[in-house]
N, C-alpha and C positions, 0 to 999 in steps of 0.2 A: 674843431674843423669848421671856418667857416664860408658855408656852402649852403646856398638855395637847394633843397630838395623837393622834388614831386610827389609828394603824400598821394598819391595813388594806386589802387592795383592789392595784391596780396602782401596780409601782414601778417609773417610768420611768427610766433612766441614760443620758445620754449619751456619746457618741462622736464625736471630731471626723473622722476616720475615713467615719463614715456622715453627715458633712453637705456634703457637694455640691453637687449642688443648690437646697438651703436650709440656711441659716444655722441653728447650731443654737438660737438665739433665734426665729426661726420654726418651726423643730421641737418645740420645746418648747410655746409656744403652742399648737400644732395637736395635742400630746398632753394637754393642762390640758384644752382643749376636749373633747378623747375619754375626758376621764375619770380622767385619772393622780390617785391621791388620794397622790402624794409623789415629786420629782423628785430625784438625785444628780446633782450636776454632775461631771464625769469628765473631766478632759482634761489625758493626761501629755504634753503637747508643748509649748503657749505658754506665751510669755516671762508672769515675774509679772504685769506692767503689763495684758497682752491679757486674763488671767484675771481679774482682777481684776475690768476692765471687765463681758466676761461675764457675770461671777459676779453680779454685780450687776444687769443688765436679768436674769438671770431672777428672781432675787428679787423685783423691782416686780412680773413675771408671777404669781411664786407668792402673793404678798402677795393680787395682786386675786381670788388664785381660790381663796384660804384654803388651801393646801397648802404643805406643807411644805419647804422646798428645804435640801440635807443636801450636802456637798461633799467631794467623797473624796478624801482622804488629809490633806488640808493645815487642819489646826487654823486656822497664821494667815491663811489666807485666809478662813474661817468668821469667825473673831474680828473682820476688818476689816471686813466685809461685814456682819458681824450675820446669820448663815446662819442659819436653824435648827436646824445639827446638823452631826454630820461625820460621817464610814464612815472607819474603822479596819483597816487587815489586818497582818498579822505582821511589816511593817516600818517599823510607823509608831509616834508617841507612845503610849503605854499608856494607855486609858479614864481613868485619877483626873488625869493629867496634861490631859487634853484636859475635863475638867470641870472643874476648875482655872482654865483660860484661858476656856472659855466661858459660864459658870456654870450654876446648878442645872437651869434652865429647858431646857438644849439636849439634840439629839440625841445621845445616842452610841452608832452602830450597829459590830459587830463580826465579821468577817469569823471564821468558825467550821471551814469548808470541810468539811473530813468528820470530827470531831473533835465529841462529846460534851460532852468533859472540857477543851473550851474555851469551848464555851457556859456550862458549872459556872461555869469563870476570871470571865467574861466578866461574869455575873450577880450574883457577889461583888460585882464591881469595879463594880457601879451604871448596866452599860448597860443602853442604853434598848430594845434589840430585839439580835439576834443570826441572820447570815446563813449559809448552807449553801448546798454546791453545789462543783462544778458537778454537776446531776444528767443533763443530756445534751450531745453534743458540741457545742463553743462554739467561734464563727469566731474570737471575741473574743479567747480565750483558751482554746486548743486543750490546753495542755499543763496548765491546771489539774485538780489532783485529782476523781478521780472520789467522787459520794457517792449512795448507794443510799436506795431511797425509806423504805425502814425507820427510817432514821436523825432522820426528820420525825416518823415515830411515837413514838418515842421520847424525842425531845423534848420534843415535846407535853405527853405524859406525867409529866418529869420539872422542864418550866423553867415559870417565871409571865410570862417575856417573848415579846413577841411573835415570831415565827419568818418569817423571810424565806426562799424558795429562789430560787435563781437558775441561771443555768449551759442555755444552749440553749433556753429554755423557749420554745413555740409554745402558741395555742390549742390544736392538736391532740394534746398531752404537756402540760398543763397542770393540767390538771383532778383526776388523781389526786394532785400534788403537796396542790391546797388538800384533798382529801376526808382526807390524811397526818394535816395539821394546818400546812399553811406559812398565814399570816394576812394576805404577801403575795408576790407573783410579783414577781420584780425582772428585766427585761427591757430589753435594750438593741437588739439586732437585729430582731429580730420586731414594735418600733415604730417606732424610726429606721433600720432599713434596707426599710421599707415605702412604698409610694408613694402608701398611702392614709394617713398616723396616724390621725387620727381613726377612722377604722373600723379599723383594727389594735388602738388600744385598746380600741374597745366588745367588739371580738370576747372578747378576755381579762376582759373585765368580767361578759362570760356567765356565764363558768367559775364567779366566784364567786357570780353569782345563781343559779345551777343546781346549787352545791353548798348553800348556805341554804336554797333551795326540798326538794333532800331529805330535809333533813334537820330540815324542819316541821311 
């Protein structure tokens, strides 16, 4: 699909993991409604066939609600689906290969972790946003690198792509990430392991009306 999007605001990721008692196709729904302005789809366990499926009712969801739907790790799963983009981390196809197969129009976001000088990499090679993290401890992924708030300042400063942080992030640890300069919060626990989403994402939705309000 090719379409200019606004990488801002709340990035929701799911987790098969935290759907339980809802389907992560009702989870997702109930975060479109609370406000997700960009979904990743995440799930290293099902067979192709199941993901596939997946991948696909949420995309009709993202389609009606104008956001983005971005699929991590798997190029072809993006390419068959027609996703809007894919998430990238250090052991997956390299950003010119993954635009290559889904052309100009798509996402390609880059897992950065606590590293500068792979956001530099990353913004050569034509992605479209560039992620950091983890900035607190994460049930997700416990043993990921730690990155320091500094590192979003710095960024800022030095990239023209939009800047993601992720890694534990709560409304109540959130707020100084956007004031850094992250453009968006990408959050997996703190909406689907909630039992309200919809109000778990407005709550993170604050953060960024109450960092634009002070800085108006």
């Amino acid at each position: 699909m090719n379409k200019v999007w606004a990488l801002k605001g709340l990035y929701a990721i799911t987790d098969a993991s935290l759907a339980s008692d809802k389907d992560i196709v009702t989870q997702v729904e109930l975060a479109l409604r609370g406000g997700a302005r960009a979904i990743q789809y995440r799930d290293k366990h099902q067979d192709h066939r199941q993901k596939a499926e997946e991948a696909a009712a949420l995309l009709r969801l993202c389609r009606t609600a104008g956001v983005p739907l971005i699929i991590n790790d798997d190029v072809e799963l993006a390419a068959a689906i027609q996703a809007d983009g894919v998430h990238l981390g250090r052991d997956d196809p390299n950003p010119g290969e993954a635009r290559r197969r889904l052309g100009p129009g798509a996402i390609i976001g880059i897992s950065c972790y606590n590293r500068l000088d792979l956001a530099f990499r990353a913004q050569a090679a034509d992605a479209d946003y560039v992620a950091f993290g983890r900035f607190f401890p994460s049930s997700i992924k416990p043993q990921a690198v730690q990155a320091k708030l500094d590192l979003l300042t710095s960024a800022r400063a030095a990239l023209k792509l939009p800047i993601v942080a992720i890694g534990g992030i709560t409304p109540e640890n959130g707020g100084p990430l956007i004031a850094a300069g992250a453009d968006m919060l990408a959050v997996i626990h703190g909406i689907f392991g909630q039992a309200d989403i919809p109000r778990a994402c407005q709550d993170f939705i604050k953060l960024f009306e109450e960092t634009e309000a002070s800085h108006s």
